[in-house]
MARBA-3410 file (N, C-alpha, C, O; in Angstrom, 1 decimal):
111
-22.6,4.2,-19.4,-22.5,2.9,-18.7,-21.9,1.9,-19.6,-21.7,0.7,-19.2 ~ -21.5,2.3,-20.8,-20.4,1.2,-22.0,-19.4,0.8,-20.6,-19.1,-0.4,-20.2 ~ -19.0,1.8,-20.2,-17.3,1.5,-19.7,-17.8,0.4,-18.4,-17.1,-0.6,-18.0 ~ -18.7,0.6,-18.0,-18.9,-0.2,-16.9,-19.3,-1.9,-17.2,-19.3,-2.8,-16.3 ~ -19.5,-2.1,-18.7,-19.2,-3.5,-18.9,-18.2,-4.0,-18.7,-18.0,-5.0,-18.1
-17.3,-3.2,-19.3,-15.8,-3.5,-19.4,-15.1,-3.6,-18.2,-14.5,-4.6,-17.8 ~ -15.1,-2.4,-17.4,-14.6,-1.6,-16.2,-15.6,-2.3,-15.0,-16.3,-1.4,-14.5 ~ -15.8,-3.2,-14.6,-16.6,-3.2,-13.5,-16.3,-2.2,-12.1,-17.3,-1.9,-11.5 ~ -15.3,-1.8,-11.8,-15.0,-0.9,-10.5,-15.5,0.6,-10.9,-15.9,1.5,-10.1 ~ -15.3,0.7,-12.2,-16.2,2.3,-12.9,-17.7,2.3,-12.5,-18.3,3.3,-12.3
-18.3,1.0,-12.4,-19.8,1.2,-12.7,-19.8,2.2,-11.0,-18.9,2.1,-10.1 ~ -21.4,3.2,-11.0,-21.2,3.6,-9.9,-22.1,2.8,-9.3,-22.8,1.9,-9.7 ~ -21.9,3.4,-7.8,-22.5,2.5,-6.6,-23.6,3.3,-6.3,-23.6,4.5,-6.2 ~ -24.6,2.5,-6.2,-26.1,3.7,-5.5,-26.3,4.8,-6.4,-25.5,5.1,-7.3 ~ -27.4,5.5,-6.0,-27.3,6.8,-6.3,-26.6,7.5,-6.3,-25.7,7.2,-5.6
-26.5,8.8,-7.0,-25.6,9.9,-7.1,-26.0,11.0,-5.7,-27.1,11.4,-5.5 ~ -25.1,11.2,-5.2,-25.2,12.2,-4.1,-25.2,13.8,-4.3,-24.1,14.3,-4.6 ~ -25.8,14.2,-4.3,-26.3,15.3,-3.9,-25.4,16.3,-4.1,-24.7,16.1,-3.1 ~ -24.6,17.4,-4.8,-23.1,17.8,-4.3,-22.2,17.4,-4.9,-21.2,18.1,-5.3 ~ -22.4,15.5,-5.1,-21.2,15.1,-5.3,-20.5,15.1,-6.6,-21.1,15.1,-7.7
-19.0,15.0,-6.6,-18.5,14.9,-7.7,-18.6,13.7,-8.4,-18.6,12.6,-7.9 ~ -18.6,14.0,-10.1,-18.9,13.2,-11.0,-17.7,12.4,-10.7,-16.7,13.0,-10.4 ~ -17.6,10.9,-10.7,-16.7,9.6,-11.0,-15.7,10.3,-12.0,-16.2,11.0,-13.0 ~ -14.3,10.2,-11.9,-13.3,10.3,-12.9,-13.8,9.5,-14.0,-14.6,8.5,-13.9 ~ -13.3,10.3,-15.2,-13.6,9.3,-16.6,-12.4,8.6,-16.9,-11.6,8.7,-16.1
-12.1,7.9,-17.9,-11.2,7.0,-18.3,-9.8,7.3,-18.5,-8.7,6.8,-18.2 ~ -10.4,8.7,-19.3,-9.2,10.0,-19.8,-8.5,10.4,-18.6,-7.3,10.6,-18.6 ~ -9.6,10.6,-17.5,-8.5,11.6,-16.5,-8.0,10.7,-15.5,-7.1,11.0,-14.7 ~ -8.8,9.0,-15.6,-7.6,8.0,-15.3,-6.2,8.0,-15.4,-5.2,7.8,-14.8 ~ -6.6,8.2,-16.8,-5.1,7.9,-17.7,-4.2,8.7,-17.8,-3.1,8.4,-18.2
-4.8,10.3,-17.1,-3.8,11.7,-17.5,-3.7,11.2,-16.0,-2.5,11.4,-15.7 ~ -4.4,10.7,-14.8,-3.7,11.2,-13.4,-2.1,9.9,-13.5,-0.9,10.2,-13.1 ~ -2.6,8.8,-14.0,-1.5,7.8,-14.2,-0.5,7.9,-15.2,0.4,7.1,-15.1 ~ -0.5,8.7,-16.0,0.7,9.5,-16.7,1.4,10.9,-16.2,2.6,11.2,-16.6 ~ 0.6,11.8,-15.3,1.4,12.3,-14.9,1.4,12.3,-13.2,2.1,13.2,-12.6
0.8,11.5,-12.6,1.5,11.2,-11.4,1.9,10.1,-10.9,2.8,10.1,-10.0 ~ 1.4,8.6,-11.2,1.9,7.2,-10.7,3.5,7.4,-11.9,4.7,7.4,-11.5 ~ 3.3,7.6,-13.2,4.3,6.9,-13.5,5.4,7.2,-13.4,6.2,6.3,-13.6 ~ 5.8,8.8,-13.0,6.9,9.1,-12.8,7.5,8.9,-11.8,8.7,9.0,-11.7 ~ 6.6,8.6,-10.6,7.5,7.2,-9.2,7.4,6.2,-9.5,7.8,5.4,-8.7
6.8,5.8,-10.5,6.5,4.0,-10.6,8.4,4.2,-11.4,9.4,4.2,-10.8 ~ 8.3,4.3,-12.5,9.5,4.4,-13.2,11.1,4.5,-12.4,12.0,3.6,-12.4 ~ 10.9,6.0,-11.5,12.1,6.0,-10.7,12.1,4.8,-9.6,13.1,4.6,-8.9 ~ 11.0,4.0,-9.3,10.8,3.3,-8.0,11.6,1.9,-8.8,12.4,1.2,-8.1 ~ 11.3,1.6,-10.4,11.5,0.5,-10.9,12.9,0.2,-11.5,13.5,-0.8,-11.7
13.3,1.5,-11.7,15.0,1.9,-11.5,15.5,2.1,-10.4,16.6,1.6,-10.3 ~ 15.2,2.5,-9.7,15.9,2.1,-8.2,16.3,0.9,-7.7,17.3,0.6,-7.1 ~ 15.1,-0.1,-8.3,15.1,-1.4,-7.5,16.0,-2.3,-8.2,16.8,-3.0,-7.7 ~ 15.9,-2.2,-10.0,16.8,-2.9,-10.8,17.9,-3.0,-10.6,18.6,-4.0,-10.8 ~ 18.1,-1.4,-10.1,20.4,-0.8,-9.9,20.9,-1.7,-8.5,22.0,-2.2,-8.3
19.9,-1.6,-7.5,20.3,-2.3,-6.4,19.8,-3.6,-6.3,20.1,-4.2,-5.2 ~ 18.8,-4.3,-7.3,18.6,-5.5,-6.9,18.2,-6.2,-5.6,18.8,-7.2,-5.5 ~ 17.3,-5.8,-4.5,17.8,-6.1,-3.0,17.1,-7.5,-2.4,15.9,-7.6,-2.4 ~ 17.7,-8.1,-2.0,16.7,-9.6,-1.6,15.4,-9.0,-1.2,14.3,-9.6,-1.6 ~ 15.4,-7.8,-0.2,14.0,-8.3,0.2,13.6,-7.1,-0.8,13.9,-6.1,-0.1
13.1,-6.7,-1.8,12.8,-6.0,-3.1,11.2,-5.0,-2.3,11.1,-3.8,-2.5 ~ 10.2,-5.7,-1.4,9.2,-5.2,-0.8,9.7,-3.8,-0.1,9.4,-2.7,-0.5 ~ 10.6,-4.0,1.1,11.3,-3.6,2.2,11.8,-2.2,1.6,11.7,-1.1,1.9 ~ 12.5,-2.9,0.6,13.7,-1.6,-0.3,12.5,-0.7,-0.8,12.3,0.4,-0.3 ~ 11.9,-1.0,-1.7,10.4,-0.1,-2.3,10.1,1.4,-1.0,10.2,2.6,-1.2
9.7,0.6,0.1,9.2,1.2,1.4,10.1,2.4,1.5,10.1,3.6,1.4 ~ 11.1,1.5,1.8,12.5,2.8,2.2,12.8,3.8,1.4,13.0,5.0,1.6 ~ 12.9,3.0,0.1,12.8,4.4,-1.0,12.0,5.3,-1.0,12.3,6.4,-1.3 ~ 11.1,4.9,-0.8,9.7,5.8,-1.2,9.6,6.6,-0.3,9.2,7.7,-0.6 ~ 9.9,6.3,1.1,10.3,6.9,2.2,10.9,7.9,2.1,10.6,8.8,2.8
11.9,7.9,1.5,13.7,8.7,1.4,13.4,9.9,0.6,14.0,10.9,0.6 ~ 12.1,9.6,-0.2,11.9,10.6,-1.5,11.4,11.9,-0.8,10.5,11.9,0.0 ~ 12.1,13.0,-1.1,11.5,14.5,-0.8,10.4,15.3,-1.9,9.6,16.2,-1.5 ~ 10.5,15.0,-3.1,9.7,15.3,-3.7,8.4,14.7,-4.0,7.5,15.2,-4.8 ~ 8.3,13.7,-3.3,6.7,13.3,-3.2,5.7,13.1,-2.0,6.3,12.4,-1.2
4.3,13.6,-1.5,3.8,13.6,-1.1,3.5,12.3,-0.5,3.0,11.3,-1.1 ~ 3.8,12.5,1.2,4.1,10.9,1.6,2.8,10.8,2.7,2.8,9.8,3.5 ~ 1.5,12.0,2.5,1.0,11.8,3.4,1.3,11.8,5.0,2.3,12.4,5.4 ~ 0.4,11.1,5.8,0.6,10.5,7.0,1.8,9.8,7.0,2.2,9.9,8.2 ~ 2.4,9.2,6.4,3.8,8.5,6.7,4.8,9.1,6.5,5.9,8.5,6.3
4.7,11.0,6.5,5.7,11.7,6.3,6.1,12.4,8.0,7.2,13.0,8.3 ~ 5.0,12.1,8.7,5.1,12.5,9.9,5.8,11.7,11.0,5.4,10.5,11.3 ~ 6.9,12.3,11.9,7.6,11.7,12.6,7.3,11.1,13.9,6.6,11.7,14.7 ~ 7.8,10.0,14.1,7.2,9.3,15.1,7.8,8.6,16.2,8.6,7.7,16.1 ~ 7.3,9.4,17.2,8.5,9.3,18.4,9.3,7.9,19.2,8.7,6.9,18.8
10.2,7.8,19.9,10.5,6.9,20.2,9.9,6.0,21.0,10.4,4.8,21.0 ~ 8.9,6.2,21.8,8.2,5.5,22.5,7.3,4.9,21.5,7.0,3.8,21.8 ~ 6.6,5.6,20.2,5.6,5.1,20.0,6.3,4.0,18.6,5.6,3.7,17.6 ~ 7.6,3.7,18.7,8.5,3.2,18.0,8.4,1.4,19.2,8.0,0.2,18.8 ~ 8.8,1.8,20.1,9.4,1.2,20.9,7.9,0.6,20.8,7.8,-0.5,20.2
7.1,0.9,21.3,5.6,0.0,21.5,5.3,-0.9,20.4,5.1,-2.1,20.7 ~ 5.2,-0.3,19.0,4.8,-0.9,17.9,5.6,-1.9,18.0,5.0,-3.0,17.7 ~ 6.8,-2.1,18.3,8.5,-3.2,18.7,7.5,-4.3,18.9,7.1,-5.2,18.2 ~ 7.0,-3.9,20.2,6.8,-4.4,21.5,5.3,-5.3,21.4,5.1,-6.4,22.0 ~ 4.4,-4.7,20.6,3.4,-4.9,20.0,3.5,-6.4,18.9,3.0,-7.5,19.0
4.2,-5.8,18.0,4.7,-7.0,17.0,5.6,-8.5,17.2,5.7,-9.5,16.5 ~ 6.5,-8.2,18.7,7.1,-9.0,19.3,5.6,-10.1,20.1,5.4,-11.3,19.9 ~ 5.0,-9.3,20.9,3.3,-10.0,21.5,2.9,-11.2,20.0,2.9,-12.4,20.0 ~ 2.5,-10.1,18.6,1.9,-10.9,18.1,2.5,-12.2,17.3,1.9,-13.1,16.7 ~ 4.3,-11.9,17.6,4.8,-13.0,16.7,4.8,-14.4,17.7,4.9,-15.6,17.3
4.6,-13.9,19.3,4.5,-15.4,20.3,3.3,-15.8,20.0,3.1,-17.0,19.6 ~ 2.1,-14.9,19.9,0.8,-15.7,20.2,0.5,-16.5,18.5,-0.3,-17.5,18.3 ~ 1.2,-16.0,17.4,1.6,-16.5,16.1,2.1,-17.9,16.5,1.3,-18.8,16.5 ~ 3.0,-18.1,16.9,3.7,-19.1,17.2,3.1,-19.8,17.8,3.2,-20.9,17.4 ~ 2.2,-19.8,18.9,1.6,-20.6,20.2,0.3,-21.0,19.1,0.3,-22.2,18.9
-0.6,-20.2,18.4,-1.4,-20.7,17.3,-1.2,-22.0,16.6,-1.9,-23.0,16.4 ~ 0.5,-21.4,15.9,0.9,-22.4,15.1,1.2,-23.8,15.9,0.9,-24.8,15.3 ~ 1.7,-23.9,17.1,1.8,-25.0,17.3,0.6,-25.6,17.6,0.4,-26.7,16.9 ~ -0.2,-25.2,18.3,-2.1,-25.5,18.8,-2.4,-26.4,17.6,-2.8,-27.5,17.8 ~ -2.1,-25.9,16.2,-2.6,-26.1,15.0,-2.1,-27.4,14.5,-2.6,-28.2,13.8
-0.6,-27.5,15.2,0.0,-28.7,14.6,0.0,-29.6,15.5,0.1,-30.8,15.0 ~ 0.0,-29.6,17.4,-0.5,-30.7,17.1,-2.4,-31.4,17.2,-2.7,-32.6,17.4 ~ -3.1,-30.5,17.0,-4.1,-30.4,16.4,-4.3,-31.7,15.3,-5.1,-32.6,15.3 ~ -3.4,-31.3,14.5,-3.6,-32.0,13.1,-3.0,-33.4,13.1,-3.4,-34.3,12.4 ~ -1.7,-33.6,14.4,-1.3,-34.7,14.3,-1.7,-35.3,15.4,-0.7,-35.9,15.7
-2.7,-35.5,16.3,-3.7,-36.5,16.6,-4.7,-37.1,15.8,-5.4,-37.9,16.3
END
């Protein structure tokens, strides 16, 4: 429990479960972040330097996207045109009712 002075997100939660596996220690923090964040953090942070791109968030995505040698999870899975087209369609809904909010709000404020 030293580390959990220091480390508040280390300390554990509740009891120990039954089964369950012991909390990573500090060490195998530091070995999972030396040999798997840093070698996409690195190429991700050289990517972004050489192209510089205004929207820097956007480009990250795409990259990371583009990459074949890393495990992209659920966002490696293809997704059809309709359910492309809705999400559109979806985000277009919430940018009016955004908008209709924002005005409510202002003139709200200027009465």
């Amino acid at each position: 429990l030293a580390q959990a002075k220091f480390l508040p997100w280390a300390r554990p939660v509740g009891p120990p479960r039954v089964g369950a596996m012991p909390a990573p220690t500090i060490t195998e923090h530091m070995r999972y972040i030396q040999e798997k964040l840093n070698p996409v953090m690195e190429a991700l942070v050289t990517a972004v330097l050489l192209k510089c791109p205004k929207n820097p968030p956007e480009f990250m995505v795409k990259w990371l996207m583009e990459q074949d040698k890393y495990d992209k999870g659920e966002f490696g899975s293809l997704v059809d045109d309709s359910e492309i087209a809705r999400l559109r369609s979806e985000v277009e809904r919430l940018r009016r009712h955004k908008a209709m909010l924002q005005e409510a709000l202002r003139q709200d404020s200027s009465r």
